[in-house]
C-alpha positions in Angstrom: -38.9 192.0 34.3 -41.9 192.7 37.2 -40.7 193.0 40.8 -42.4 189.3 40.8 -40.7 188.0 38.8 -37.3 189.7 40.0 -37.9 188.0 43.5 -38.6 185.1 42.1 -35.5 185.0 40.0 -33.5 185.5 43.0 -34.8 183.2 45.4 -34.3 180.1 43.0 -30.5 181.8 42.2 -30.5 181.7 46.1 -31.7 178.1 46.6 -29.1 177.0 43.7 -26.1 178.5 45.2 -26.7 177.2 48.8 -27.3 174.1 47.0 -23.7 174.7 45.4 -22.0 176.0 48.8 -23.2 172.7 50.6 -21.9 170.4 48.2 -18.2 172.4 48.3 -19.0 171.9 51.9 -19.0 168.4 51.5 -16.2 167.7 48.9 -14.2 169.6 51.4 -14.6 167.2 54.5 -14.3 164.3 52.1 -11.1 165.3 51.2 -9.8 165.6 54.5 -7.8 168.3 56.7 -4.4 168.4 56.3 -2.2 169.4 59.4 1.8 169.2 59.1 1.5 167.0 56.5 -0.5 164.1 57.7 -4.5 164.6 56.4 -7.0 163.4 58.5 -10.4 162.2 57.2 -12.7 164.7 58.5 -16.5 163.4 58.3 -19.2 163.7 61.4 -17.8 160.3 62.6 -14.2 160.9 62.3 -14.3 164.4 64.4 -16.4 162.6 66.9 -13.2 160.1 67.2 -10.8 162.6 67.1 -12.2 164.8 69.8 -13.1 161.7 72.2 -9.1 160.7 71.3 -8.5 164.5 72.2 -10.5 163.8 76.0 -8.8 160.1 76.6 -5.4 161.5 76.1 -5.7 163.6 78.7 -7.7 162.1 81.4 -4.7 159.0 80.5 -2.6 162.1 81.7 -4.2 162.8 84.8 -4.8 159.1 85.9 -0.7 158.8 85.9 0.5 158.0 89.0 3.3 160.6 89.7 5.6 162.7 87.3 7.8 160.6 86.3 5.1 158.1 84.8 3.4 161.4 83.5 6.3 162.1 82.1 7.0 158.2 80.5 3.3 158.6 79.6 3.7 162.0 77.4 6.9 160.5 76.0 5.2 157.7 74.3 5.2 157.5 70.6 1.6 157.7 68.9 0.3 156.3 66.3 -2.0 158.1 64.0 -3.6 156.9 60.3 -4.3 159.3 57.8 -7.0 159.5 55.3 -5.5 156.9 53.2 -5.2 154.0 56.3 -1.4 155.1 56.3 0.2 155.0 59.6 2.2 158.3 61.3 3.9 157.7 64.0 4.5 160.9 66.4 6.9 161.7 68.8 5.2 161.7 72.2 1.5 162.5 73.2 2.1 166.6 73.2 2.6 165.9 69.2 -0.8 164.6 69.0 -2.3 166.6 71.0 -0.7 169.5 69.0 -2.0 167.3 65.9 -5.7 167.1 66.9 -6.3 170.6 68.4 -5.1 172.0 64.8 -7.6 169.9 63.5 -9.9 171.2 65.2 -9.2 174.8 64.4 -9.2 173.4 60.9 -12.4 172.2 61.2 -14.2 175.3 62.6 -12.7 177.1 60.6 -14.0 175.4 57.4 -17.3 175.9 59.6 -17.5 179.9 60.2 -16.5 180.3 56.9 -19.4 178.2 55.6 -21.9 179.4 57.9 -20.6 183.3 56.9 -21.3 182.6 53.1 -24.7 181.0 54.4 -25.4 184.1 55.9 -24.3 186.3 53.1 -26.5 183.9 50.7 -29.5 184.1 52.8 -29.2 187.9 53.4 -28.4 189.1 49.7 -31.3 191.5 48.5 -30.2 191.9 44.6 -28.5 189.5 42.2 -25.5 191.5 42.4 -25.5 190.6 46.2 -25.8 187.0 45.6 -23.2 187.5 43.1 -20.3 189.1 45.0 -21.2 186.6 47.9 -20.7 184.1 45.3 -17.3 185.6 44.4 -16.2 185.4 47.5 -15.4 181.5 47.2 
């Protein structure tokens, strides 16, 4: 095989796996984060929700009057659906707060590890660099 031809070889192997690593990307997200239990739809839209859910709860928080309405406040039981339109309930605020910032970590974790097999993709000189950043899946 020419050097031409060699390149060529691995820049479609390239293009196919990236085309590959974003469609695990996707099936991933579609199929939600699960945190404690409770799995969370996880497209664009949904972490948009969550994270504005993240901001309201807190400036709720700090618009409380005094502590002890704080303190009512944090105490509250939430409500939270899952992937499937089922209903949690949680134990106070804290719990969902805990609930969503998980998610979050969830979510950028699925994120670096993406973009870090993107990289390794992009960067891979020799099929047997594309394939060990393949393995790593």
């Amino acid at each position: 095989m020419t050097e031409l031809q060699q390149q060529t070889e691995l820049r479609s192997a390239k293009i196919a796996r990236r085309i590959q690593l974003e469609e695990a990307a996707r099936k991933r997200l579609a199929a939600g984060i699960e945190i404690n239990g409770i799995t969370l739809a996880a497209g664009e839209t949904d972490q948009q929700a969550f994270t504005r859910l993240l901001i309201l709860l807190r400036e709720a928080h700090d618009l409380q009057p005094d502590n002890a309405a704080k303190t009512a406040f944090m105490n509250t039981p939430q409500v939270i659906t899952d992937i499937r339109g089922v209903p949690h309930t949680l134990p106070g605020v804290r719990a969902l707060r805990l609930l969503l910032v998980a998610y979050g970590a969830a979510i950028r974790e699925q994120w670096t590890t993406h973009a870090t097999r993107k990289a390794a993709i992009r960067t891979a000189n020799t099929r047997e660099e594309l394939d060990a950043a393949n393995r790593a899946d």
